[in-house]
C-alpha positions as CSV (number, residue, x, y, z in Angstrom):
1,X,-193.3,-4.8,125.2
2,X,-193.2,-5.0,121.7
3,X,-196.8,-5.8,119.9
4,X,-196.0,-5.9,116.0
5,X,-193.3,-8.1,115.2
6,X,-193.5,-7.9,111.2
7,X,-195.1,-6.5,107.9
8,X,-196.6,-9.3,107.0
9,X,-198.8,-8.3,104.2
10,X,-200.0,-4.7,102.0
11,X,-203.4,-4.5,100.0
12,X,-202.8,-3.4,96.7
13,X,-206.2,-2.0,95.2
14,X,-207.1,-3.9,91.4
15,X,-210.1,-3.8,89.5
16,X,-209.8,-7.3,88.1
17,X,-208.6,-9.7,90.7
18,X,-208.0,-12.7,88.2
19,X,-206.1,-10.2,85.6
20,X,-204.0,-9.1,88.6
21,X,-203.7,-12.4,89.7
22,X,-202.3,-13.5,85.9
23,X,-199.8,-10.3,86.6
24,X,-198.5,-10.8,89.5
25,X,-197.5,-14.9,89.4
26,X,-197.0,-14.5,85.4
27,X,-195.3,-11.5,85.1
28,X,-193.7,-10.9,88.6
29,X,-193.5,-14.8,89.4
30,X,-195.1,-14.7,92.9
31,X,-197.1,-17.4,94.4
32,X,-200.4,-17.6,95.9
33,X,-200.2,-17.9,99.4
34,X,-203.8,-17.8,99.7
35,X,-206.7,-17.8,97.6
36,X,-210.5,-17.9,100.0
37,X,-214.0,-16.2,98.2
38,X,-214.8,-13.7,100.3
39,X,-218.5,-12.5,99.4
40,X,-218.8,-9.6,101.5
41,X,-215.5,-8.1,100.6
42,X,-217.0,-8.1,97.4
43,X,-214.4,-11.3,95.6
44,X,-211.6,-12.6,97.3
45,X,-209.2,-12.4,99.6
46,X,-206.6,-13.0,97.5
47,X,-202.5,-13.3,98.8
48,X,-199.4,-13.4,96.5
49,X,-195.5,-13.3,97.2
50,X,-192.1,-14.2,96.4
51,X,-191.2,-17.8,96.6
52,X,-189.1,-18.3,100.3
53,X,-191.4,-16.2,102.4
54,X,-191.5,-12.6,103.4
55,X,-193.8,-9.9,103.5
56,X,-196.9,-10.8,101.1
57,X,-199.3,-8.6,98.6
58,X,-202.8,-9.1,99.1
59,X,-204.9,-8.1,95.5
60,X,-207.9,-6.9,97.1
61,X,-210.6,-4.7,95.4
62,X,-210.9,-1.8,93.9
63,X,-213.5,0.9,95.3
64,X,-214.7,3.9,96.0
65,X,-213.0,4.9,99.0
66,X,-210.0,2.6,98.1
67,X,-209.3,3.2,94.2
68,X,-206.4,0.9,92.2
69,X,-203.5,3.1,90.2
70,X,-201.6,4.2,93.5
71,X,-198.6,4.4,94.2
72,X,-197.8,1.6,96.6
73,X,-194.7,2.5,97.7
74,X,-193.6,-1.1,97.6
75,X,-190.3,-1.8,97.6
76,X,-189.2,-5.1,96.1
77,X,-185.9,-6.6,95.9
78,X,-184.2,-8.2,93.1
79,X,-180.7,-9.9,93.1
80,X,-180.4,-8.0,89.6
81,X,-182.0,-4.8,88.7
82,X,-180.4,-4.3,85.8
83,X,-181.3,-8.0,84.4
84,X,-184.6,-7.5,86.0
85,X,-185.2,-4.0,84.5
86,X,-184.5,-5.9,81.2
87,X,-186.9,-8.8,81.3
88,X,-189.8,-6.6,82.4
89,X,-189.2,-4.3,79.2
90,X,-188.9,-7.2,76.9
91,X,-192.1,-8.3,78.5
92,X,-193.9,-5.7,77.8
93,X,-194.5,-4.2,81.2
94,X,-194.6,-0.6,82.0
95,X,-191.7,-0.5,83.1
96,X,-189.4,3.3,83.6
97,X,-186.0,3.9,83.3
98,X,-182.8,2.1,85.2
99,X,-181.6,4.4,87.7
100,X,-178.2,4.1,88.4
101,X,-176.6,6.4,90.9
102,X,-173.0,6.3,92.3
103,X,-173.4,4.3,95.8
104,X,-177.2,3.9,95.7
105,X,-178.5,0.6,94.1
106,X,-179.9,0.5,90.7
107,X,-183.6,0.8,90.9
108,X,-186.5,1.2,88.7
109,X,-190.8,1.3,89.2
110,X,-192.8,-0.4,87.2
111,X,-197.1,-0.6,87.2
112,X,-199.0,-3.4,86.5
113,X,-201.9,-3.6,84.9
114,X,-204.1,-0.8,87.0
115,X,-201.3,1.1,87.0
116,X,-200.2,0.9,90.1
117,X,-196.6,1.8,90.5
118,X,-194.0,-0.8,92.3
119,X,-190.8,-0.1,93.1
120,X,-187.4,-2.5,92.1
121,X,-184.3,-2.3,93.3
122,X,-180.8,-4.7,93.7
123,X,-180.4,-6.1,97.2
């Protein structure tokens, strides 16, 4: 029997959650899937993905034992990398070069505002 049938979401250490938050539906253009104070957890538990569905980021916070400017490892996917690659450099977003690699998809990583990194490539 199978018992895990999907990633359904990754926790992505920030300091800030509302400057995160600002990042990742301004910036990135995800929506909040969820959005419940959570006291104990010391804020929120905070969910954001792409519109349509799919695996989701939860912005949860930053501590001792789980500090923010990682690298995720996330890998997103974009239509576009190269148009993508663009807009996040025009916006200001740190944001490294296009890689583009004879039968590999163009890909990039960028960080958001803790600096930690996410990965982009064409899909």
């Amino acid at each position: 029997m199978n018992y895990i049938s999907e990633i359904r979401t990754v926790g992505v250490p920030v300091s800030d959650q509302d400057q995160a938050l600002a990042f990742y539906t301004g910036t990135l253009g995800f929506e909040v899937q969820l959005d419940v104070p959570l006291p104990q957890f010391g804020g929120r538990w905070l969910v954001v993905g792409p519109t349509g569905g799919g695996a989701t980021i939860a912005l949860v916070p930053a501590s001792d034992g789980n500090p923010a400017g990682v690298d995720t490892g996330i890998r997103l996917g974009s239509p576009d990398a190269k148009a993508a690659h663009q807009h996040f450099l025009d916006a200001g977003v740190d944001t490294d070069e296009l890689l583009e690699w004879p039968g590999v998809p163009p890909m990039f990583s960028l960080r958001d505002q803790d600096g930690n990194r996410l990965y982009i490539s064409q899909i």
